[in-house]
C-alpha positions as CSV (number, residue, x, y, z in Angstrom):
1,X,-10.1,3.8,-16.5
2,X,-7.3,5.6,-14.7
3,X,-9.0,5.3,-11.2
4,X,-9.1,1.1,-12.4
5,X,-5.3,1.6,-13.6
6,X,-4.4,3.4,-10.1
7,X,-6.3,1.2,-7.8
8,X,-4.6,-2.0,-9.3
9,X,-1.1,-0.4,-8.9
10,X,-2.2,0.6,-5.3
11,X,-3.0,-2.8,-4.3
12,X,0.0,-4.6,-5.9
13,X,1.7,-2.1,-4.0
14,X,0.5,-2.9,-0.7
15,X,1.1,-6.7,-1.4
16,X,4.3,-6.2,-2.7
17,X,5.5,-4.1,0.5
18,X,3.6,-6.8,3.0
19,X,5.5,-9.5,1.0
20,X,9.1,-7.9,1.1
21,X,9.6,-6.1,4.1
22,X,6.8,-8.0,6.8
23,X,8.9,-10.6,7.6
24,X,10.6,-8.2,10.2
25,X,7.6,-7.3,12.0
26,X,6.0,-10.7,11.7
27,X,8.8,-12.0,14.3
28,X,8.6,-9.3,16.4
29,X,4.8,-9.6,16.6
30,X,5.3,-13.8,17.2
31,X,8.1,-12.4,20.2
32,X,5.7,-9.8,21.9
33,X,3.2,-13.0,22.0
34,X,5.0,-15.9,23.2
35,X,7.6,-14.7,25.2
36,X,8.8,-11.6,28.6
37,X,12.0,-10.7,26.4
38,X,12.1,-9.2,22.8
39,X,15.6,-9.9,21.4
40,X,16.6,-8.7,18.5
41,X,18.8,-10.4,16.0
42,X,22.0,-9.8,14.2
43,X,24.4,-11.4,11.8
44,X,27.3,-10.0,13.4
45,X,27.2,-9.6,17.0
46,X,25.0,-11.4,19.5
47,X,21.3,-11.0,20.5
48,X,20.5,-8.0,22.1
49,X,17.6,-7.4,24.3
50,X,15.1,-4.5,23.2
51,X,11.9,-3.2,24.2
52,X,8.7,-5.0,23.4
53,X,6.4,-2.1,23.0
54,X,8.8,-0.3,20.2
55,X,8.8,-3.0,18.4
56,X,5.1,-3.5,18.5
57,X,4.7,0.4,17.9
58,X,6.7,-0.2,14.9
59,X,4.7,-3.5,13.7
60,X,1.6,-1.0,14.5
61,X,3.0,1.5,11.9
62,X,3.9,-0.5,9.3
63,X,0.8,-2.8,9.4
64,X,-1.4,1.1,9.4
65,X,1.1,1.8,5.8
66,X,0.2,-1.4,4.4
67,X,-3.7,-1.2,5.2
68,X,-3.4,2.5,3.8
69,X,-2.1,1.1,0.3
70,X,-4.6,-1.7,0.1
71,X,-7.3,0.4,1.3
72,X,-6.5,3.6,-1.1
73,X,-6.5,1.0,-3.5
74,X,-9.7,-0.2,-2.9
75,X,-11.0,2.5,-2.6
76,X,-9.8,4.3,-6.2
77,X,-11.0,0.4,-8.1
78,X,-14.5,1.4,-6.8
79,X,-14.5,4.7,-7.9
80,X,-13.1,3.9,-11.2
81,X,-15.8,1.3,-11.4
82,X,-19.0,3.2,-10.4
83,X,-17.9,6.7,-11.1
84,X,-18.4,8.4,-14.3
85,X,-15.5,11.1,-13.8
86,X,-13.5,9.3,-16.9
87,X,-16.4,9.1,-18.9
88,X,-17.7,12.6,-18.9
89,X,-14.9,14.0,-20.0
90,X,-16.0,17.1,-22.4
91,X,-15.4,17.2,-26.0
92,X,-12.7,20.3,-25.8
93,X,-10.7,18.5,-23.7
94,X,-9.7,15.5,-25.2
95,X,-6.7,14.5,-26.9
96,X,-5.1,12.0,-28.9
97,X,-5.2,10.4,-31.9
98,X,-8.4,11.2,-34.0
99,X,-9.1,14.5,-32.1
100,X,-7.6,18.2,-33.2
101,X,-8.4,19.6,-30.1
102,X,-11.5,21.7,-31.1
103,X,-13.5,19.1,-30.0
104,X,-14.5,17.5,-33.3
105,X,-13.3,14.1,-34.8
């Protein structure tokens, strides 16, 4: 169940940092693509020319962190599902409510 728990938190996580912070290297992905010049944008001072292949080194990087989450992810919901590393768990070392620690009820 924790592998299940950490796998689902893994993968939110990777959505939620593609969703939030992607649109940056989206345009600099759709600029390497369709055009000689990468420019890059600011609210206050004018567009200033930059280097295509940083910012596709960059795009390259944070594409490789977001695959990582989403693949780590994946990765710990298969384990949780086919492993039996939670369920073996012996008798001594259990805790919670309903056990006193000797491994009896």
């Amino acid at each position: 169940m924790r592998f299940i728990m950490a796998g689902v938190a893994l993968v939110f996580a990777g959505f939620l940092v593609l969703g939030v912070f992607g649109d940056a290297y989206r345009s600099a992905n759709v600029q390497n693509a369709e055009f000689e010049d990468c420019m890059e944008y600011s609210e206050d001072r004018p567009p200033m020319e930059t280097d295509c292949g940083e910012a596709a080194q960059g795009s390259v990087a944070f594409f490789g962190l977001v695959l990582a989450l989403l693949g780590a992810g994946v990765f710990a919901l298969v384990k949780g599902y086919r492993g039996k590393w939670d369920n073996e768990a012996r008798p001594e070392d259990m805790l919670g409510p309903g056990y006193r620690g000797d491994g009896k009820p």
